[in-house]
C-alpha positions as CSV (number, residue, x, y, z in Angstrom):
1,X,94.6,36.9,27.8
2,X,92.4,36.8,24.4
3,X,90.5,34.1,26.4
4,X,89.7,36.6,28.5
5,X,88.8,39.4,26.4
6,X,86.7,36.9,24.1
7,X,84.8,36.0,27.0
8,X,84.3,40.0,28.1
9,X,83.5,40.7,24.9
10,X,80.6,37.6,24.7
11,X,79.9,38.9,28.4
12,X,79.6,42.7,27.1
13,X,77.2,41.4,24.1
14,X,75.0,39.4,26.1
15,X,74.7,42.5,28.6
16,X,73.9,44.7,25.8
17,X,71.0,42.2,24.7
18,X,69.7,42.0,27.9
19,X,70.0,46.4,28.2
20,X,68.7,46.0,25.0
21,X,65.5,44.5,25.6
22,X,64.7,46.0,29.4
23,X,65.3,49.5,27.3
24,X,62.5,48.0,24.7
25,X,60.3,47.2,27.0
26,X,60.6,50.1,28.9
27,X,59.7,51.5,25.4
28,X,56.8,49.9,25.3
29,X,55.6,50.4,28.6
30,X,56.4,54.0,27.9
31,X,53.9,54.0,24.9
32,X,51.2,52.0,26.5
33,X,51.5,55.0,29.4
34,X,51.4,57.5,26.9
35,X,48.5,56.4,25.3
36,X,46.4,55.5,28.3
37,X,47.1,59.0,29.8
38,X,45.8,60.5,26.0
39,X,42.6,58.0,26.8
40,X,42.5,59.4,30.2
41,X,42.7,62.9,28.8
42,X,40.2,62.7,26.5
43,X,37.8,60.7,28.9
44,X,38.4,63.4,31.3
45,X,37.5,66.2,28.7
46,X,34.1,64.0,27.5
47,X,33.3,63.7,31.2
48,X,33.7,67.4,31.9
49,X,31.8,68.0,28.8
50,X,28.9,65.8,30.2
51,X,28.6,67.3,33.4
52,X,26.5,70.2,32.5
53,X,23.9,67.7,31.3
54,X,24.5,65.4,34.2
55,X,23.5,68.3,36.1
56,X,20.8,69.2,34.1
57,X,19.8,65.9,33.9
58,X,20.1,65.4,38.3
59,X,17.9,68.3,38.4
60,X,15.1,66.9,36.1
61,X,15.3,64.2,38.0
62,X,14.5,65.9,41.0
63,X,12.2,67.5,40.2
64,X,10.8,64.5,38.6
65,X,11.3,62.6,42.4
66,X,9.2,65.9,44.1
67,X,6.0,65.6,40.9
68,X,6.3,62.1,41.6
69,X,6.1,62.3,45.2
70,X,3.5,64.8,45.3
71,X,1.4,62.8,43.3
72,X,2.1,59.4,45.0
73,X,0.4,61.6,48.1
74,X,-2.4,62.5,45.9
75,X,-2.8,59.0,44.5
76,X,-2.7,58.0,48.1
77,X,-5.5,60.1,49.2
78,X,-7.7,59.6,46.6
79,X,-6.9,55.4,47.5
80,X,-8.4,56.3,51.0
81,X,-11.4,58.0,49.8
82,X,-11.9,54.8,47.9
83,X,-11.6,52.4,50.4
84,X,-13.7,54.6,52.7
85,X,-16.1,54.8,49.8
86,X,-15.9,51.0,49.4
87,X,-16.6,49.9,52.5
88,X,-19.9,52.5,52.7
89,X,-20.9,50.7,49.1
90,X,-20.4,47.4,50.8
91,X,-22.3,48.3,53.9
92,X,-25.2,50.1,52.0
93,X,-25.2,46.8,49.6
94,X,-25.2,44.8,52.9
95,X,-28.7,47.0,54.1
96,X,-30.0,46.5,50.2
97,X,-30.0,43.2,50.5
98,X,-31.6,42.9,53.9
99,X,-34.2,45.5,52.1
100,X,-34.3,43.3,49.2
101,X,-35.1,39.8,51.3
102,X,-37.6,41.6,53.3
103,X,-39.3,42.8,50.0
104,X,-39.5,38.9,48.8
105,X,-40.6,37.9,52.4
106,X,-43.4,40.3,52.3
107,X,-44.1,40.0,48.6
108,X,-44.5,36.1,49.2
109,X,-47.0,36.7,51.8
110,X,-49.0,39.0,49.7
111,X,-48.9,36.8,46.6
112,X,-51.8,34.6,47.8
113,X,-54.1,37.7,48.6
114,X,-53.1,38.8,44.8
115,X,-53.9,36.0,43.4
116,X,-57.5,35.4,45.2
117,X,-58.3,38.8,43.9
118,X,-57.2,38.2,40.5
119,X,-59.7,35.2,40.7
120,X,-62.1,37.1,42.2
121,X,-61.6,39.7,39.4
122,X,-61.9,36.8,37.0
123,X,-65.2,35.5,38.0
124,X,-66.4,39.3,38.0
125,X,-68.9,39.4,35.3
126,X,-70.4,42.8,33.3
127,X,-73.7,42.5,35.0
128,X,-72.1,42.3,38.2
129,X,-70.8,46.0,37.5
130,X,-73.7,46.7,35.6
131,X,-75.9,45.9,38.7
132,X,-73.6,47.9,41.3
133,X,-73.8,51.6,38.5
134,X,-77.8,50.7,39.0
135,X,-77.8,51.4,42.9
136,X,-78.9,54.5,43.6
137,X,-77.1,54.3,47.0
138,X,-74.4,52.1,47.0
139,X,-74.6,50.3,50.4
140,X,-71.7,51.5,52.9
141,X,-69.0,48.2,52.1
142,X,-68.9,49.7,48.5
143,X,-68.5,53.1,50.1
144,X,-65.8,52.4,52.3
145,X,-63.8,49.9,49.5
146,X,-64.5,52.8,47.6
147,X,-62.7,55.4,49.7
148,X,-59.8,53.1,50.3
149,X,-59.4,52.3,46.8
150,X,-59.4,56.9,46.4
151,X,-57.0,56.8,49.2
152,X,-54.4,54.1,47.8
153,X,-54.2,55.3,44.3
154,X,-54.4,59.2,45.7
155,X,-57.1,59.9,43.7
156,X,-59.3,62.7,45.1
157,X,-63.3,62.2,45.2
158,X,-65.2,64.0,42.8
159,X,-69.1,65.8,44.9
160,X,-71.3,64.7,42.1
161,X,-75.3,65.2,42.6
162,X,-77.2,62.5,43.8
163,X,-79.4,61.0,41.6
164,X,-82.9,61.1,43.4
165,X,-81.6,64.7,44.1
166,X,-82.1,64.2,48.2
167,X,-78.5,64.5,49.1
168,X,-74.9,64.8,48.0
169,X,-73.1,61.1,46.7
């Protein structure tokens, strides 16, 4: 019979520990719960606090989105106009050029009349212009390279007396 109670009683001990140390843990657990709701809480309270400026802030950002957007619109306008003005640059650059080689094809031709009549010019001598002022009538050549040289420097002739006083020069 003490055999018996000696082993309820180890029995009852080894039950208690075990009650013992569920009811700690459950303790614990208990604590842990506690203090995550009191993080929750608090969370909870900083998040409500921050939704007025989350909402402040979503609207900002909105409005932002619509500036922005508005602007993109513009910026893609103005991008069109560029590209339309581009390609007119291009095209007009395209028409200089032709232009330009035609110019050099034309100048290249001309060169070797400029050039005779800068020899010619260059062999000129004072008495040779000394000798054309002494003509009282200028024969009609002179006349004429006369009138084309008024009409290509738009130079407008001048009705001066004639010397021998017969007629107009």
């Amino acid at each position: 019979y003490l055999e018996l109670i000696n082993s309820f009683i180890a029995m009852l001990k080894q039950q208690r520990q075990v009650v013992k140390s569920a009811k700690w843990r459950y303790d614990v657990g208990l604590e842990k719960i506690a203090d995550a709701a009191s993080q929750v809480a608090l969370l909870q309270k900083d998040l409500e606090d921050l939704q007025p400026v989350l909402e402040t802030a979503a609207k900002e950002t909105s409005a932002m989105m619509v500036t922005v957007e508005a602007e993109q619109q513009k910026a893609e306008e103005k991008q069109a106009l560029v590209d339309d003005e581009a390609t007119k640059a291009e095209a007009l650059a395209a028409n200089a050029e032709i232009i330009a080689s035609e110019c050099e094809k034309d100048l290249a031709a001309a060169m070797p009349a400029l050039d005779a009549a800068i020899d010619a010019l260059s062999k000129l001598s004072k008495g040779d212009i000394t000798e054309v002022k002494n003509l009282k009538t200028p024969p009609a050549g002179v006349i004429l390279v006369a009138q084309a040289l008024c009409y290509m420097f738009n130079v407008k002739p001048v009705k001066v007396a004639a010397p021998d006083g017969k007629g107009k020069a």
